[in-house]
N, C-alpha and C positions, 0 to 999 in steps of 0.2 A: 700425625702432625702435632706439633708440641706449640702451646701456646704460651707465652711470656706473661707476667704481669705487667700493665699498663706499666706506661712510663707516666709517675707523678706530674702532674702541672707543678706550674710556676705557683701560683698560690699556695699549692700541697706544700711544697716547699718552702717558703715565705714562712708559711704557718708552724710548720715546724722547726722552721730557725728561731721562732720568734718566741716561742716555747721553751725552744733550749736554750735562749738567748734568757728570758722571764727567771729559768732556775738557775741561771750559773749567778743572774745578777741578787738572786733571793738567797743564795749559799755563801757569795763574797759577802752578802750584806749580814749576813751571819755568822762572822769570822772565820769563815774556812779558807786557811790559808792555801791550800791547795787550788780551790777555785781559783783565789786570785791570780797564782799563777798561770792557772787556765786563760785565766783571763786576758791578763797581759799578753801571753804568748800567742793568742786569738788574734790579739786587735794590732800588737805592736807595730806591724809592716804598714795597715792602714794607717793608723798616729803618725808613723815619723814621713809616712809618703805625705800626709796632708801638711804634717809642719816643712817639710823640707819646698810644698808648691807654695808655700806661704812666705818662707826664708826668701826662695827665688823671687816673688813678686816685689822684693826689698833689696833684690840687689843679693844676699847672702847666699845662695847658693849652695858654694865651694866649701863655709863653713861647718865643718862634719859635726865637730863637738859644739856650736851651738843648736844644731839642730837636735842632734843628743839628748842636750840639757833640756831644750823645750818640751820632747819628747817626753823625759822623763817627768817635766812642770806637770802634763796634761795626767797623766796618771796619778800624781800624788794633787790634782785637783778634783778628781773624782771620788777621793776619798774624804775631801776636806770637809769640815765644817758637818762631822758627821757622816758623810758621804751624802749631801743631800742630791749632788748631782745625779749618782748611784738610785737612790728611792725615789727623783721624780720620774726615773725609766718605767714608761708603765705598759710596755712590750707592742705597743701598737703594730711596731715595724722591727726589722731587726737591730739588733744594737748597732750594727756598724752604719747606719744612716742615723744612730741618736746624736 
């Protein structure tokens, strides 16, 4: 009889998103352009799913390329101003609930 390793809880998990979450936001904050593409390509589906229930709550909707455009506001607002939004990420949770 062959035994499996446990399967990770939820927190196992949590902790190590949140981790990997902790270094990708420590590598973009460090100019590594590659991260950020990691980055973007991570979060992008979430971003434009939130701007587009947020478009809807306004009536816009059907609007693709505003939603787009906003999409693309929210990333070049995480970098802004330094990226302070970026360094107040202080990994408590994983990036996509920051």
């Amino acid at each position: 009889m062959t035994t499996s390793a446990p399967e990770p809880t939820d927190s196992a998990v949590t902790n190590l998103r949140t981790a990997s979450d902790r270094k990708l936001v420590e590598q973009v904050l460090s100019g590594d352009v590659s991260a950020w593409r990691t980055f973007v390509l991570s979060h992008q589906r979430l971003v434009r799913s939130r701007v587009a229930d947020v478009s809807s709550a306004f009536g816009r909707r059907e609007d693709e390329s505003a939603i787009d455009d906003a999409t693309i506001e929210v990333f070049a607002a995480l970098v802004s101003h330094n990226a302070a939004p970026l360094r107040a990420f202080q990994g408590r949770s994983p990036l996509a609930t920051y």
